[in-house]
C-alpha positions in Angstrom: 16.1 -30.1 4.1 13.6 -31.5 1.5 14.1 -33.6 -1.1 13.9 -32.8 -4.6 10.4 -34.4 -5.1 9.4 -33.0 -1.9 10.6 -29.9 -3.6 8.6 -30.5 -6.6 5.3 -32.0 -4.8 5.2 -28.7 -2.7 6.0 -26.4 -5.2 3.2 -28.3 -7.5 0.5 -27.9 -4.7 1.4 -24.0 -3.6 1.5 -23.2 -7.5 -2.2 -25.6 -8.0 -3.8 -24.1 -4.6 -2.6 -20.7 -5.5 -4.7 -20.9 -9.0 -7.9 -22.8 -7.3 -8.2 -22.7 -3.7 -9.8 -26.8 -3.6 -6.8 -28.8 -1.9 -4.5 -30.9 -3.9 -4.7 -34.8 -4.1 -2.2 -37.4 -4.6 -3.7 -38.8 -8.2 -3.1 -35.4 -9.6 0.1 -35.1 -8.5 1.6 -38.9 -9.4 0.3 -38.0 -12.9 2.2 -35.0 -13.4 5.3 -36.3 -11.8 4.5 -40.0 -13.3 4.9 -42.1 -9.9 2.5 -43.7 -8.0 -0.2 -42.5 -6.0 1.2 -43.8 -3.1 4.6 -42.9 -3.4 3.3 -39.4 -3.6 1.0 -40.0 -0.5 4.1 -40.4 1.6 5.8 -37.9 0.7 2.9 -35.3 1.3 2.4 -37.0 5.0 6.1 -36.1 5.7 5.6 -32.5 4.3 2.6 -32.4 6.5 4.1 -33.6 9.6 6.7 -31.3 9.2 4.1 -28.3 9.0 4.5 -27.4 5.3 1.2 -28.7 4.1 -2.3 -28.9 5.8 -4.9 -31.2 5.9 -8.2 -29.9 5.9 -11.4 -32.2 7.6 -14.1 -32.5 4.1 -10.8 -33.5 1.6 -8.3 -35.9 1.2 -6.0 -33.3 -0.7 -3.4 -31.5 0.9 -3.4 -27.4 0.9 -0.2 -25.2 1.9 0.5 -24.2 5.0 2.2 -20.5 6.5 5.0 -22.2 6.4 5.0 -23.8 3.1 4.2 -20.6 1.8 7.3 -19.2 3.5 9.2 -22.1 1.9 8.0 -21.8 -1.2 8.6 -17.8 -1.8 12.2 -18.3 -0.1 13.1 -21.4 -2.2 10.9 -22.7 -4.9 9.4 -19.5 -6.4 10.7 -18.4 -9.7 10.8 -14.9 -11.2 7.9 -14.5 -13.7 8.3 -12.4 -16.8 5.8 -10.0 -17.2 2.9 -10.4 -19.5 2.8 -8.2 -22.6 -0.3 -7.3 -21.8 0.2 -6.2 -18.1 3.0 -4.5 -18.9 1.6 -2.7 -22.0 -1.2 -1.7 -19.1 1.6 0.1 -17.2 3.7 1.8 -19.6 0.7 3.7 -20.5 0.7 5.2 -17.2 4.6 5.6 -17.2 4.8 7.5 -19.9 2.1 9.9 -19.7 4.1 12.7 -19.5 1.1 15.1 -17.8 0.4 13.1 -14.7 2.7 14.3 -11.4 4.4 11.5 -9.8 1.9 11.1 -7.2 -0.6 10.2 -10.0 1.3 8.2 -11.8 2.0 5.8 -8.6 -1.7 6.1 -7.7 -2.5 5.4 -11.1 -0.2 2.1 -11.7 -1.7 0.7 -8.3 -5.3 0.9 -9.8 -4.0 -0.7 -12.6 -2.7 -3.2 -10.4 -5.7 -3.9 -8.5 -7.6 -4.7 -11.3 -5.2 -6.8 -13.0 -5.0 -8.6 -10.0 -8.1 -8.1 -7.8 -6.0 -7.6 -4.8 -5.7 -4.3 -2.9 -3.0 -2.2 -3.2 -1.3 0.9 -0.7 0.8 3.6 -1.7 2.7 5.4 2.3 4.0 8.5 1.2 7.2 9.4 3.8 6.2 10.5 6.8 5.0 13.9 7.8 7.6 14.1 10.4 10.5 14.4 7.9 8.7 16.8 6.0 9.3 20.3 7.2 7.3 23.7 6.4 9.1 25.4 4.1 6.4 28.2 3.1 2.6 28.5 2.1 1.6 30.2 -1.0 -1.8 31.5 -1.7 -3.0 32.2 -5.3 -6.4 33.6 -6.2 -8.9 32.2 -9.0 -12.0 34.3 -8.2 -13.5 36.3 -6.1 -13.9 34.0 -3.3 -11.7 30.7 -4.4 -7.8 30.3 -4.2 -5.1 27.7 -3.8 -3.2 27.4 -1.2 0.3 26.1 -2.0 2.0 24.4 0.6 6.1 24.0 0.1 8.2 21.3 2.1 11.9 21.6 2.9 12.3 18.5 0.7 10.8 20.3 -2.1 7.3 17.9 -1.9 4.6 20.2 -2.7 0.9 19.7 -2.2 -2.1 22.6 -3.0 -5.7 22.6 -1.6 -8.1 24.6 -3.1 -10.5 26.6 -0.3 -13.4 29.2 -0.8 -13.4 32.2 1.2 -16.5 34.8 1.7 -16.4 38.1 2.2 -12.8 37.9 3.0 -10.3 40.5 1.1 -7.1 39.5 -0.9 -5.4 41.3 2.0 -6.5 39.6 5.1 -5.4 36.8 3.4 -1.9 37.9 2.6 -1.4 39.0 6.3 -2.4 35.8 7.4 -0.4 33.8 5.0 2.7 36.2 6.3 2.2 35.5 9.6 2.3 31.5 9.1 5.5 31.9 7.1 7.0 34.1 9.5 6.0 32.1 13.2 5.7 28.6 11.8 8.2 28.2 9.2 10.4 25.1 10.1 8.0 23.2 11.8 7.2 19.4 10.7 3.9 19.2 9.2 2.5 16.7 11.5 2.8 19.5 14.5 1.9 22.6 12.5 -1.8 21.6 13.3 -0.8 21.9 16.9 1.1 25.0 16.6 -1.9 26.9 14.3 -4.0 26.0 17.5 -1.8 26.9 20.3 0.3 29.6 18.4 -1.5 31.6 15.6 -4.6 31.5 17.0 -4.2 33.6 20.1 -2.4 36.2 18.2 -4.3 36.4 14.8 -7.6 38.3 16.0 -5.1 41.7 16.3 -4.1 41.3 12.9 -6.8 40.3 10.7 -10.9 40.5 10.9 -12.2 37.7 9.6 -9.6 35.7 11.9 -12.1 32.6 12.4 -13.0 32.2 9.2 -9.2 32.1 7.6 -7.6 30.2 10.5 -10.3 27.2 10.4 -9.7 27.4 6.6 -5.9 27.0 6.8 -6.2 24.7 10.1 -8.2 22.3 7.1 -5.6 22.9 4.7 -3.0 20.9 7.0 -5.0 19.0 9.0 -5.7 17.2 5.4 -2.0 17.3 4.5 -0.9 15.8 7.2 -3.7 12.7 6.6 -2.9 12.4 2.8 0.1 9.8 3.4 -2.1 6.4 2.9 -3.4 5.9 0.0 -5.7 2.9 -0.7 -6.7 1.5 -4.2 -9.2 -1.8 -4.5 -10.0 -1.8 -0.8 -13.0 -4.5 -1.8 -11.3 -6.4 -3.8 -10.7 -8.6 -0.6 -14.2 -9.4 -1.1 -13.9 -11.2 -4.2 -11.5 -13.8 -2.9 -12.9 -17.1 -1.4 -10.9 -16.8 1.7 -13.7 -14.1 2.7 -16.3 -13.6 1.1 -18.6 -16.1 3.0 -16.9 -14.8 6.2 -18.3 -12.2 7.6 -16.2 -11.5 10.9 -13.0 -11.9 8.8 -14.3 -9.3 6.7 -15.3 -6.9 9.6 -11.6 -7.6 10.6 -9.6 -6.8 7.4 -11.7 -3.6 7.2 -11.1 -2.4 10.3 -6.8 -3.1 10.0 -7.3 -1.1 6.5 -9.1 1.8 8.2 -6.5 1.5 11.3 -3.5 4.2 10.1 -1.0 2.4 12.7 -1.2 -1.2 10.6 -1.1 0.4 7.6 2.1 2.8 8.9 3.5 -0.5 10.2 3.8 -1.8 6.7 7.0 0.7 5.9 8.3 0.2 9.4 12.0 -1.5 7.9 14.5 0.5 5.6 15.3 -2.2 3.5 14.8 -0.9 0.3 14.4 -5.2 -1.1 10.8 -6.4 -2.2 9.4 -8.1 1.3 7.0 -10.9 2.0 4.7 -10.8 4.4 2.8 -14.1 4.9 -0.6 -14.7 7.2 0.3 -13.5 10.8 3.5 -12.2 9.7 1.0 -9.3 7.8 -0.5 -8.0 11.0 -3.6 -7.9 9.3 -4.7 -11.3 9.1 -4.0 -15.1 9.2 -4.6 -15.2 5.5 -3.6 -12.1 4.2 -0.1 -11.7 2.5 1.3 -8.3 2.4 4.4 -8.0 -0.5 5.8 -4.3 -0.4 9.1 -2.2 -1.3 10.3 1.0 -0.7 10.8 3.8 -3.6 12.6 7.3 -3.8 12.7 9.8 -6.9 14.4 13.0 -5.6 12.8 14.4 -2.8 9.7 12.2 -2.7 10.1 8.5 -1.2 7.6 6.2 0.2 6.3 2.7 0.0 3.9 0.3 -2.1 2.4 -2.7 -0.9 -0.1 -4.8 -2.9 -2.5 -7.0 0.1 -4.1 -9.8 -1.1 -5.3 -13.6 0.2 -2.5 -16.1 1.9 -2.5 -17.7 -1.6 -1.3 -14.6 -3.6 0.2 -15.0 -7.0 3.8 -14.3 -5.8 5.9 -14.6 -8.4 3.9 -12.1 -10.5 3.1 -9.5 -8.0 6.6 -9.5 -7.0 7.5 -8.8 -11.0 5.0 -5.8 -11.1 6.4 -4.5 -7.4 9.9 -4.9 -9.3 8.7 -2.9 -12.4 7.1 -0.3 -10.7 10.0 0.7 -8.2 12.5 0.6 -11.3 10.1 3.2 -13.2 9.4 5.2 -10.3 13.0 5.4 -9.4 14.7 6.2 -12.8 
């Protein structure tokens, strides 16, 4: 266990290093907790043999550690009340009454991103537990149309596609014959199933078979991809942690591009705001990853704002908090 000035030096330094990444020396400190420099001193050696604090080679100032991090969000941190401002930013979103939910999440995170500068993710739930209901097709003109696409849980998506020289009615038939052979299936195999299933078959039903099956093969192939969303993805750039490193850059870009880290994010069901500090992130050594789970009816999912090792926790964790209670109520 710490003391209560090791409580206070740590906090002090996570809180100073958080706002100016330039480690932490002991004058600053003994000022603000009016002790001496040396006193102080001591104290940060035991917090750094211990492995909360790190020294680093050009500074006599101390700098947080993984663990000190860990420390801090599990004991120190405090709840921080929202700014007028940031929330003001978000209730405009909230309550426009026009944008679907989707949007309005999508929407929020940008907000977020640029409040913050970090990047932000939006998982929508997985394609798996999302089974084909039906597929709708309504006409605009003469060779565009939506295609409506109707989930078991009631999610609905629509794709608009442009058909030539294709009638109303070869569309119809092959709309009918989806609903009636694939109906049921989860949405991440109905790619498979169009290949190995429809398209055998669809050439004695319908003329231009090629043309309508690659055009509905599109329409789910993109469905199926549509559960990451990414907002800010260089706004890792801006922070100091990378932007004079160019192989940490290559290697953040490439976990954001990788589906399976991103997926990984909303791997637990606890429904609780979780942290996610430097290797614990899967992404990178200084990366934090804080993300929750939401659910409004029939559509659930997960945000997660990434951002550098030295993330402003205490307010990202109060916009994660408002978001999830205005997406949820």
């Amino acid at each position: 266990m710490l003391t209560d000035r090791q409580n206070k030096i740590l906090k002090l330094i996570v809180e100073k290093y958080i706002k100016s990444p330039i480690p932490v020396g002991s004058k600053l400190l003994s000022k603000i907790l009016k002790c001496s420099s040396a006193t102080v001193r001591n104290e940060m050696a035991e917090l750094e043999e211990a492995g909360y604090l790190e020294k680093t080679h050009t500074s006599s100032g101390r700098m947080p550690s993984e663990l000190g991090y860990r420390y801090y969000v599990d004991n120190l941190m405090e709840p921080k009340k929202m700014s007028g401002d940031d929330m003001l930013k978000l209730q405009l979103v909230f309550r426009n009454q026009q944008l679907a939910l989707s949007d309005v999440i999508t929407k929020s995170l940008q907000v977020i991103s640029d409040m913050t500068n970090y990047t932000t993710v939006v998982l929508g739930s997985t394609s798996h537990e999302n089974l084909l209901k039906l597929i709708e097709v309504v006409p605009i003109d003469d060779i565009s149309m939506t295609v409506i696409i109707v989930t078991d849980r009631g999610h609905v998506e629509h794709k608009n596609i442009k058909l030539h020289d294709v009638s109303l009615e070869e569309v119809k038939k092959t709309v009918s014959l989806i609903n009636n052979l694939i109906s049921g299936t989860p949405i991440d195999e109905v790619s498979a199933k169009l290949e190995y299933e429809i398209k055998p078959i669809i050439g004695k039903y319908v003329k231009q078979h090629e043309q309508l099956y690659n055009a509905f093969y599109h329409v789910f192939n993109d469905f199926t991809n549509q559960e990451i969303n990414i907002v800010g993805r260089n706004k890792i750039l801006e922070q100091p942690e990378f932007s004079s490193n160019i192989e940490k850059i290559k290697n953040v870009f490439n976990k954001l591009e990788n589906g399976e880290v991103l997926t990984g994010i909303e791997e637990d069901d606890d429904n609780n705001i979780k942290v996610y500090i430097g290797t614990e992130s899967n992404i990178d050594n200084d990366v934090t990853v804080i993300k929750t789970k939401f659910k409004n009816g029939n559509e659930e999912g997960t945000i997660a704002i990434i951002g550098p090792k030295r993330m402003e926790y205490d307010r990202v964790v109060s916009m994660l908090e408002y978001m999830k209670e205005n997406i949820e109520r």
